[in-house]
N, C-alpha and C positions, 0 to 999 in steps of 0.2 A: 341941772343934773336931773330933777326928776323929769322933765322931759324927753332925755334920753332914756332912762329907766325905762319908763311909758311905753316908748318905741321898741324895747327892747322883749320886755312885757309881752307886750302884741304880737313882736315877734314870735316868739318861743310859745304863745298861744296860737297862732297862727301853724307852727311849727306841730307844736300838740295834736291841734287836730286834722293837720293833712296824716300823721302818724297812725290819730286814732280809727282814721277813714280806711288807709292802708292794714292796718291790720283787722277789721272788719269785714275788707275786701276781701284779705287774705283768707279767714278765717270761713270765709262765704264758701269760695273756690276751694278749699278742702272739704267742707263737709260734703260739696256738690261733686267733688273729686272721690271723697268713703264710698257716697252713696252711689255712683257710678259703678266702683268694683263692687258695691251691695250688688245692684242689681245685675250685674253680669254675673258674677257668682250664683244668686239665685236661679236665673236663666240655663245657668251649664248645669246645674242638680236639676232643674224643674228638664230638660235634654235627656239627660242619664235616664232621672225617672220615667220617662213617656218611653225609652226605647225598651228598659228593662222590662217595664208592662206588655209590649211590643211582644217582646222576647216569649214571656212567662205565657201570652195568649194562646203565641205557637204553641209552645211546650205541652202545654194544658189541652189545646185540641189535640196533638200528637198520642198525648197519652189515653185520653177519653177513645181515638177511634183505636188506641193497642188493646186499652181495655176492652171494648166491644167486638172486638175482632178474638180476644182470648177468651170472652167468654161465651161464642158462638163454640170457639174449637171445644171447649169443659166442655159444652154440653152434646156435640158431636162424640167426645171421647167417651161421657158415660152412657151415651144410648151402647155406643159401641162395645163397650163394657158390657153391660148389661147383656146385648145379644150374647156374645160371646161365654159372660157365666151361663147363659139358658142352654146355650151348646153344651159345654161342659157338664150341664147336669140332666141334660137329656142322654149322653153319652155318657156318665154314668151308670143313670139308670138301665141303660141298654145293657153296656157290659155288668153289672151286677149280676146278672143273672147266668154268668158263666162260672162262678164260684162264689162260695160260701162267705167269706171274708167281703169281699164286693157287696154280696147279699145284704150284709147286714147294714154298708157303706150308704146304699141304696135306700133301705127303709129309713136309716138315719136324713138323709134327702129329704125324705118326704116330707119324714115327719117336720124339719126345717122348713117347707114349702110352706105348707099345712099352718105350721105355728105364724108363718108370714102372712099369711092369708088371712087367717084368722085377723090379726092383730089390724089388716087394711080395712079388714069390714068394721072391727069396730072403730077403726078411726071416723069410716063413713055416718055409722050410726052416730058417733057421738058430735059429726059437723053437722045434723039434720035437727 
C-alpha cells in the first residue's frame, strides 16, 4: 500500500507542478497581454498629443501673422486719424473767423494745441 501511495504522491506532485508552471505561463502571457494595451494606449495619447501640438503651431502662427497684420492696419488707422483731426482743425481755424461763436471755437483750438505742445516739450526735456 504504501507504494502505491508513493506513486500516487508523485503523481499529483507531478500534477502540482505542471499546474503550477501553467499558471505561471498564464500569469506571464497576461501581464505581457496588460502591458501590450499599456503600451498601445500610450502610443494613441502620445498620436493625439503630437497632432494637437500640430494643430495649436498652426493656430499660434495664424494668429501671430493676424496679429501683425492688425497692428500694421492700428497704426495705418491713427496716422490717419491724426491727418484727418489736423484737417478738421485747420478748417476750423479757417472758418472761425467768419463768425463770432467760431471765433472763440478757434482760440479754444489753439489754446488746445498750445497746451499739447507745450506738454510734448516737456515730455522731451524730461527724457534728456
Amino acid at each position: 500500500m504504501r507504494g502505491v501511495l508513493g506513486k500516487i504522491f508523485r503523481k499529483i506532485y507531478a500534477v502540482n507542478s505542471k499546474i503550477r508552471i501553467f499558471v505561471a505561463q498564464f500569469q506571464t502571457d497576461c501581464i505581457v497581454a496588460d502591458l501590450s494595451v499599456i503600451v498601445s494606449d500610450i502610443e494613441l495619447k502620445l498620436r493625439n498629443l503630437l497632432d494637437e501640438k500640430s494643430r495649436l503651431a498652426k493656430e499660434n502662427k495664424r494668429l501671430t501673422e493676424e496679429n501683425e497684420a492688425l497692428q500694421h492696419e492700428n497704426v495705418a488707422l491713427r496716422q490717419s486719424a491724426g491727418e484727418l483731426k489736423d484737417k478738421i482743425n485747420k478748417s476750423t481755424i479757417v472758418n472761425a473767423l467768419d463768425n463770432e461763436e467760431e471765433l472763440e471755437e478757434g482760440r479754444k483750438l489753439i489754446k488746445d494745441l498750445v497746451r499739447e505742445i507745450d506738454r510734448c516739450v516737456s515730455i522731451l526735456n524730461s527724457k534728456e
